[in-house]
N, C-alpha and C positions, 0 to 999 in steps of 0.2 A: 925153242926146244933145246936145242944146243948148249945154250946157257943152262939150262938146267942140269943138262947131263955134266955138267963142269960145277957146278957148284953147288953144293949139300946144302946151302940157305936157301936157296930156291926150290920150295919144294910143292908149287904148284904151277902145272903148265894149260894154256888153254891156246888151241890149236884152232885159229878161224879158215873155214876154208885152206887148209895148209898143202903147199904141196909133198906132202911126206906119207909115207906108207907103214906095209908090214915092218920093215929094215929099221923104220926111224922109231916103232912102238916096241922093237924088242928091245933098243936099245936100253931101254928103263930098266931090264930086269937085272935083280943083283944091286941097284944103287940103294945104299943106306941114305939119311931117313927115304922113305919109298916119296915117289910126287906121286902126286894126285892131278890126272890128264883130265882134260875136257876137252872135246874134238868137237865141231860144229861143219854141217857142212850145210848146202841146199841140195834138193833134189834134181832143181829145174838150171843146175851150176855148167854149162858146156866149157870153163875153162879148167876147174877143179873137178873132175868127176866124182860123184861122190862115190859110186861105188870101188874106182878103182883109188879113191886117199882116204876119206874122210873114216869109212866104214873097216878096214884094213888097218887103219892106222888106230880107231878107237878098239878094237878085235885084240891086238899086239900087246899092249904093255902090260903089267899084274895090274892089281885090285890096290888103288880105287881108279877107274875111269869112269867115264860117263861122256856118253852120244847125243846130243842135239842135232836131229833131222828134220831140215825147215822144209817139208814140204812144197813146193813150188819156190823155193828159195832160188836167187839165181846168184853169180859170182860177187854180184856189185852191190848187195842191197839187202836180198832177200827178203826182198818186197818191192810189188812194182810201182810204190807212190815215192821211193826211196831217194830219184832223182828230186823228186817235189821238195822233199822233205829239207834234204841237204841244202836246197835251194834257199827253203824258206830261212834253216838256221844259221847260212853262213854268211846271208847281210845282213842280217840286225845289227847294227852297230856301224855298220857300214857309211863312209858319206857320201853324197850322192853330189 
């Protein structure tokens, strides 16, 4: 997000579970050309809460933003096979 607010070429930010709020979505307004925010958070998140980043933080900036609320999403995955999943893709290739 930072980087964006610093440089006009960067003009689209997506915000994964972010720890940033109201403070960090106002910051957008008034930057020429405008970015275009994406916020995501989960619902089921206990280390990002969504309600007090995710939802605050996509609320804050002008138009265009957009909210992705994963439903049962938690911090690490937002999805409970998500361990599995990592698991599977990160040996292939691997030597044993």
């Amino acid at each position: 997000m930072h980087a964006s607010l610093a440089d006009p070429d960067l003009t689209a930010v997506v915000a994964l579970a972010a720890v940033a709020g109201k403070a960090e979505g106002q910051a957008f307004h008034g930057l020429r050309p405008r970015r275009a925010v994406l916020v995501a958070g989960g619902t089921a998140d206990t280390t990002v809460l969504f309600d007090r980043n995710p939802a605050p933080l996509f609320a804050a900036p002008p138009a265009p933003a957009f909210l992705v609320k994963i439903v049962g999403g938690t911090h690490s995955g937002f999805t409970p096979t998500w361990t599995a999943v990592f698991r599977r893709s990160s040996s292939r290739g691997s030597r044993r």
